[in-house]
C-alpha positions as CSV (number, residue, x, y, z in Angstrom):
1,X,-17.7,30.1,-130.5
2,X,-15.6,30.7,-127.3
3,X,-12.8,29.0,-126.3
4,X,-14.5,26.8,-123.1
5,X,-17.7,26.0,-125.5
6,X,-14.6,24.7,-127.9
7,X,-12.9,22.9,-125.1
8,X,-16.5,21.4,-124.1
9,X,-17.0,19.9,-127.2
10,X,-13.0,18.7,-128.0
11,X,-14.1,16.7,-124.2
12,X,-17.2,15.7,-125.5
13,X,-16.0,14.3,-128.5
14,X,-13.1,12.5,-126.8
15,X,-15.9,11.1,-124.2
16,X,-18.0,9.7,-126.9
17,X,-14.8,8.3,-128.8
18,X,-13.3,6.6,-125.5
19,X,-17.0,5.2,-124.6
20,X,-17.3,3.7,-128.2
21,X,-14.1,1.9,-128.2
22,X,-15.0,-0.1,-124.9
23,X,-18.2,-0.9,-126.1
24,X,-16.1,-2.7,-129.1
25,X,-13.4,-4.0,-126.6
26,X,-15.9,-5.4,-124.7
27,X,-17.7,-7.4,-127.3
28,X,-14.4,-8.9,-128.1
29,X,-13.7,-9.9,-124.5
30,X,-17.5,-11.3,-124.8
31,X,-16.5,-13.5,-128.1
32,X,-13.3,-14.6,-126.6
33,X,-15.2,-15.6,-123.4
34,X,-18.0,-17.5,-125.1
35,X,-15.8,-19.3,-127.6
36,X,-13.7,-20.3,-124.3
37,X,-16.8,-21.8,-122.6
38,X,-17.6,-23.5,-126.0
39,X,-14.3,-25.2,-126.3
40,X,-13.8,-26.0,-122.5
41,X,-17.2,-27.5,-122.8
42,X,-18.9,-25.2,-120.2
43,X,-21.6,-22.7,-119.5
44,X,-21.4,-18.9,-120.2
45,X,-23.4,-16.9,-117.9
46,X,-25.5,-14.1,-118.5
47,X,-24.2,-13.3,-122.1
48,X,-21.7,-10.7,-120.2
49,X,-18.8,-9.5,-119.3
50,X,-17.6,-6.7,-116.7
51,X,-15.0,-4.2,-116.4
52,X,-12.8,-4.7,-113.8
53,X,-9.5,-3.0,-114.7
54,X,-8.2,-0.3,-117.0
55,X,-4.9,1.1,-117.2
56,X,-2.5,2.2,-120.2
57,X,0.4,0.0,-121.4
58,X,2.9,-0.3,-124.0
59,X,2.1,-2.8,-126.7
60,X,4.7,-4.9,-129.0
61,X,5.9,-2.2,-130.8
62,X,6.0,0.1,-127.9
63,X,3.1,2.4,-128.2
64,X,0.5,3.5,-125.7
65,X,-2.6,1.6,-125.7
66,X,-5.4,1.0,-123.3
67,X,-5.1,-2.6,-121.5
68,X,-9.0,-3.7,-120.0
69,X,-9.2,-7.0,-117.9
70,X,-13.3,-8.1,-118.3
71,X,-14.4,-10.9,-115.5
72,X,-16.9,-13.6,-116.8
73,X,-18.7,-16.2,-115.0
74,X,-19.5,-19.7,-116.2
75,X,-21.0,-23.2,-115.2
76,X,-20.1,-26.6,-115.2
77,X,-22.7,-28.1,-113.8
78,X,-25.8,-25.8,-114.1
79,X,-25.6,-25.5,-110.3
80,X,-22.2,-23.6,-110.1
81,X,-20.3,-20.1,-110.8
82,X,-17.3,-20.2,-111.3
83,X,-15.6,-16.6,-112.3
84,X,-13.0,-16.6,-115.7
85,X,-11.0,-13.1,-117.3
86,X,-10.3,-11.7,-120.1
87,X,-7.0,-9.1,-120.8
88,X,-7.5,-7.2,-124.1
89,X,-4.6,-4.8,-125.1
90,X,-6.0,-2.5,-127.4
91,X,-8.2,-5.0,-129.5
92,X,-6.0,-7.6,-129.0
93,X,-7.4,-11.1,-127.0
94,X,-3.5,-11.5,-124.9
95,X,-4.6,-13.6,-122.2
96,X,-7.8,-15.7,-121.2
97,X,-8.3,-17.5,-117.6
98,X,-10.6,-20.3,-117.0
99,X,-10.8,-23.2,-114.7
100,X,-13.7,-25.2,-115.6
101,X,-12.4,-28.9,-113.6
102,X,-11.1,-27.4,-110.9
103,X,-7.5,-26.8,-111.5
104,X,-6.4,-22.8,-112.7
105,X,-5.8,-22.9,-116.1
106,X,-4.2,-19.5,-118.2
107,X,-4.1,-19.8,-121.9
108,X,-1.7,-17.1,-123.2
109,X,-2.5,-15.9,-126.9
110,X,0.1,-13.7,-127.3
């Protein structure tokens, strides 16, 4: 094996392993969003979240770790969508945002 079919597969490897973990950060970014909308009393849309921001942080005990902010939307009304976030820090719910009367409301959970 040559040294760029090594360095392909050390990349490939590390692609697969990076897409893997946001498919598990995301489903916790979906649970934290639908048990949000559940508790605020509100609709969650489309069963989804999406990426909007990624970006490497320290975390409490000052190592590197990725930081992803999902957006969500929800209803009130039916007739309505409104847009909520999600911050994970590694796989760690920090902050959640959601305004379902009107007024911006941040719960912090860390």
């Amino acid at each position: 094996m040559s040294a760029l079919e090594l360095f392909a597969l050390i990349g490939l490897c590390l692609g697969g392993w990076l897409w893997l973990d946001g498919v598990r950060t995301r489903e916790i970014g979906v649970l934290a969003a639908r048990n949000a909308c559940a508790r605020e009393g509100v609709q969650f849309l489309d069963d989804t979240v999406s990426l909007r921001s990624l970006r490497l942080v320290r975390n409490d005990e000052g190592r590197m770790c990725p930081q992803r902010v999902y957006e969500f939307e929800y209803s009130v009304s039916g007739n309505d969508r409104l847009r909520g976030s999600v911050m994970v820090r590694g796989k760690e719910v920090i902050m959640l945002e959601i305004a379902p009367r009107g007024a911006p409301t941040t719960f912090t959970l860390h």
